[in-house]
C-alpha positions in Angstrom: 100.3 -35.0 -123.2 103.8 -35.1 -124.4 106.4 -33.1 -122.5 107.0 -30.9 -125.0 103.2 -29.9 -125.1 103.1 -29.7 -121.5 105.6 -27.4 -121.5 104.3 -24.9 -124.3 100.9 -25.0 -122.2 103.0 -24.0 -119.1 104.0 -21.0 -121.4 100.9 -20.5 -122.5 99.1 -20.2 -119.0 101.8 -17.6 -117.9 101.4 -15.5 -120.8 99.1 -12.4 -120.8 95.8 -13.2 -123.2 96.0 -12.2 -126.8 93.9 -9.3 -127.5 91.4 -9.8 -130.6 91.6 -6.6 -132.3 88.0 -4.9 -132.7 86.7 -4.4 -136.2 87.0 -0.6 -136.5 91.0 -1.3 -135.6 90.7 -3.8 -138.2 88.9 -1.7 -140.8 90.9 1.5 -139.7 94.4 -0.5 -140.3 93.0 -1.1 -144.2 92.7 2.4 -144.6 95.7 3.1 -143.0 98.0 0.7 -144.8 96.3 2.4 -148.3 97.2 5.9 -147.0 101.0 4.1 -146.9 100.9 2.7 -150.1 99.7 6.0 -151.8 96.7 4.4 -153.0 95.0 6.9 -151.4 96.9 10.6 -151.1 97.3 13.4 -149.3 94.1 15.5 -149.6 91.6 12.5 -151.1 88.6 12.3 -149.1 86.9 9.1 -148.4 84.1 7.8 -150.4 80.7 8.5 -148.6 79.6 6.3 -144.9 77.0 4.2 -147.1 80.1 3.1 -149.7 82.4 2.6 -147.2 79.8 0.7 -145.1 79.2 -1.5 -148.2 82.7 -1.7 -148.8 83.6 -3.1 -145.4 80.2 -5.2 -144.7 80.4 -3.3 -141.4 78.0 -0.9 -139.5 77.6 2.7 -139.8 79.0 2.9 -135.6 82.0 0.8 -136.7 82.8 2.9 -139.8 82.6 6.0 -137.5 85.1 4.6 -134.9 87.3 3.6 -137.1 87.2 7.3 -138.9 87.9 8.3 -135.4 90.9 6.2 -134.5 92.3 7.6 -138.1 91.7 11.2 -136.9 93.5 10.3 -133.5 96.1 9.1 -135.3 96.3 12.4 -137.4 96.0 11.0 -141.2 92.3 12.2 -141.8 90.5 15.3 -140.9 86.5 15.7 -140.6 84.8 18.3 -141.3 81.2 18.8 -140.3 77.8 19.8 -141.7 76.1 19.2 -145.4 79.8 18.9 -147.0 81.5 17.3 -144.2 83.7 13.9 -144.8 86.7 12.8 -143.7 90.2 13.5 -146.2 93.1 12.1 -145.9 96.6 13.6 -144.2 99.7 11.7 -145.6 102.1 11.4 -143.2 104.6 14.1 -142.8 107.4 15.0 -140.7 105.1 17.9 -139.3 102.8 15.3 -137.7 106.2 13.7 -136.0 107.6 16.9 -135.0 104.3 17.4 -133.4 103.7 14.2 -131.5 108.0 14.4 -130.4 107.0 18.0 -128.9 104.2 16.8 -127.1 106.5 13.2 -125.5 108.9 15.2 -125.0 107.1 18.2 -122.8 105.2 16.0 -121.2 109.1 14.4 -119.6 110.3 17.8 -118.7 113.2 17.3 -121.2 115.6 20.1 -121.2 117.7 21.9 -123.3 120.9 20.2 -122.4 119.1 17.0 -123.1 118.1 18.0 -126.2 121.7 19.4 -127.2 123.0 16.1 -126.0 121.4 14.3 -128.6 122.1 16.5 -131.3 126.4 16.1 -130.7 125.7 12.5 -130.8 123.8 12.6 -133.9 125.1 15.4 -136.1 129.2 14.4 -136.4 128.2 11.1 -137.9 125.7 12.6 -140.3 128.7 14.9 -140.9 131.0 12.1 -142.0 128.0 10.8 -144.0 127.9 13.5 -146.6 131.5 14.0 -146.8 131.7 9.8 -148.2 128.2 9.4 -149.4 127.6 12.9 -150.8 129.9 15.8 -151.2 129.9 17.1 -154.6 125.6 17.9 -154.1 126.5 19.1 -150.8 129.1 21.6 -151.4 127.3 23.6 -153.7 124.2 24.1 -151.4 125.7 24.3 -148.2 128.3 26.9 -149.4 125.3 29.1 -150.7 123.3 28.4 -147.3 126.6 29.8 -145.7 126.6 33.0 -148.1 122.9 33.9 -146.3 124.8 33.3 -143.0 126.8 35.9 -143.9 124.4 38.5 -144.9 122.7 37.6 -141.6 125.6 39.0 -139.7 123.8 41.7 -138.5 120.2 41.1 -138.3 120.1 38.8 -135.0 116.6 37.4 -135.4 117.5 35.8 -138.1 120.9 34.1 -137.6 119.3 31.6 -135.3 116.7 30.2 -138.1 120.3 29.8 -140.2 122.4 28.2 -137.8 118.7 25.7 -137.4 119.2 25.1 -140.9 122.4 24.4 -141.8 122.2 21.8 -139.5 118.9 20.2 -141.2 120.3 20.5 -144.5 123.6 18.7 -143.3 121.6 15.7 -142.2 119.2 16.2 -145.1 122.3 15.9 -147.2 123.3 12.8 -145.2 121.3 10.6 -147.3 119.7 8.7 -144.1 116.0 8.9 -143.9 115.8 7.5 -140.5 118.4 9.8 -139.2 116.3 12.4 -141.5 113.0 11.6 -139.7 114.5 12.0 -136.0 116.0 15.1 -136.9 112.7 16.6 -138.7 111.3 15.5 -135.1 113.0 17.5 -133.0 113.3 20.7 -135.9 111.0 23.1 -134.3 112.5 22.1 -130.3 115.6 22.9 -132.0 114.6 26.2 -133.7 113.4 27.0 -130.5 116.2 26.8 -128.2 118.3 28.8 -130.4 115.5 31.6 -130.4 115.3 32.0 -126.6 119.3 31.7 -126.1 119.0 34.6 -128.4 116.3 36.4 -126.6 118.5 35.9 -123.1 121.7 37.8 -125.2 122.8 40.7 -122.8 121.9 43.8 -125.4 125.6 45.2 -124.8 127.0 42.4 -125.5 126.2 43.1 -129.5 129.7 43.1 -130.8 130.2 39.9 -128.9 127.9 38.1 -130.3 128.8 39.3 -133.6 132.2 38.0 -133.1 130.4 34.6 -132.1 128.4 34.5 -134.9 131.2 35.0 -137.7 133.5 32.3 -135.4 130.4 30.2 -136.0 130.2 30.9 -140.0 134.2 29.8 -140.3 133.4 26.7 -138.1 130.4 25.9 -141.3 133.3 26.9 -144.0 135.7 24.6 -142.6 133.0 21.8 -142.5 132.1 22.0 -145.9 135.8 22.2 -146.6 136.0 18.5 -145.2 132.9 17.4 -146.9 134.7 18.8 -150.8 137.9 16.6 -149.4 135.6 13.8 -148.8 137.4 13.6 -145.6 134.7 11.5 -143.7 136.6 11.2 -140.2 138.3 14.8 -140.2 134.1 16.1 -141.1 132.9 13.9 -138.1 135.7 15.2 -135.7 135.3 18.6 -136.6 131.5 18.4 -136.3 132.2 17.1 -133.1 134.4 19.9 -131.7 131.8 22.8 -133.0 129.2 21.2 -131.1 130.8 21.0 -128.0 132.0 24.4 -128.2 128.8 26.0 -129.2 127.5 24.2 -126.6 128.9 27.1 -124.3 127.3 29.6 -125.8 123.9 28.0 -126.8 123.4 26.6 -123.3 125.4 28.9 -121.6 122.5 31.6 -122.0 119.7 29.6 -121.0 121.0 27.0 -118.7 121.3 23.4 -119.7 118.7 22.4 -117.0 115.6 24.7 -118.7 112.6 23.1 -119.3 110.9 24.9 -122.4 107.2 25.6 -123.3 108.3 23.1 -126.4 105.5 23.1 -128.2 104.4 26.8 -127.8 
């Protein structure tokens, strides 16, 4: 035995031992990575058990577990009785935002976590669309602000607007990564803003209008920055409306709340 032999088996023997995946993983990871491609799309259904039995050379058990790890995973859904069959669920950004509400219940995040990761996100996505994007931007996000406006007095609503001018900034952004993480976190998001809402004083409506319109100008000046193409001046500016609407968003609700996220 040569040294270096010797000293891969020493490797080896410390190692964990490599799973075999099972053949309904197997099978399931075909279907799967055909869902991916688009071979097969959003609201197909599968051929019947005894083709895809035939197709797979497997048994009926193995076809049904792997239909099952599928429908774990949320890209099929089965419906019972006489015309029952499984049909596929693309992907979607509803499934992530689902799956991120769940994780992130389940570690008592809080609000002030949550906002945390926004301010870190949102002034580089900022900068983003004023280099990568600004003359598409402009015209949307100026009419998005024009429904801020109109919003100024029906409360209810201004929080759903505030959600989305943020989305469509980082929409605009160009990144679908940074896209995905935000689609993740949407509805936490959404709902954060509702329940800060719900905790405003009722006599404190002329204040909160004032906020509200303070906020609107903060959005103007952003896309301002953006139709510059002023990447850094849009990322420090993003920056500095987070942090001060901080006070206000988490100010109402405490930054140490632990939300029903997924309510």
């Amino acid at each position: 035995m040569t040294k270096a032999f010797a000293e891969f088996s020493g490797i080896l023997g410390r190692s964990e031992a490599v799973r075999v995946p099972k053949t309904a993983e197997l099978v399931a990871k075909q279907i799967r990575d055909a869902i991916i491609r688009g071979e097969l799309k959003d609201g197909d259904s599968l051929p019947a058990e005894s083709q895809v039995i035939a197709q797979f050379d497997v048994s009926r058990p193995t076809i049904r577990e792997a239909v099952r790890i599928l429908e774990s995973e949320g890209l099929v859904t089965v419906s019972r009785g006489a015309r029952g069959g499984a049909r596929i669920n693309a992907p979607s950004y509803a499934m992530v935002a689902r799956v991120a509400g769940i994780t992130l219940q389940t570690q008592n995040v809080t609000i002030g976590d949550l906002y945390e990761m926004r301010t870190l996100i949102e002034p580089p996505a900022a900068r983003l669309v004023a280099e990568r994007n600004s003359e598409a931007a402009v015209p949307i996000l100026r009419k998005h602000i024009e429904a801020e406006i109109a919003a100024v007095d029906e409360r209810p609503l201004q929080a759903h607007l505030i959600v989305e001018f943020h989305n469509l900034m980082i929409e605009l952004a160009g990144n679908k990564t940074l896209l995905m993480v935000a689609q993740a976190v949407r509805g936490l998001v959404d709902a954060h803003l509702q329940l800060a809402q719900r905790h405003l004083p009722p006599a404190s409506n002329d204040e909160s209008r004032k906020a509200y319109l303070h906020g609107i100008r903060s959005h103007s000046r952003l896309v301002d920055l953006i139709e510059a193409k002023d990447g850094p001046g849009a990322e420090a500016h993003w920056r500095s409306h987070m942090i001060v609407a901080s006070k206000t968003w988490l100010g109402r609700v405490g930054p140490n709340t632990i939300m029903d996220l997924i309510g």
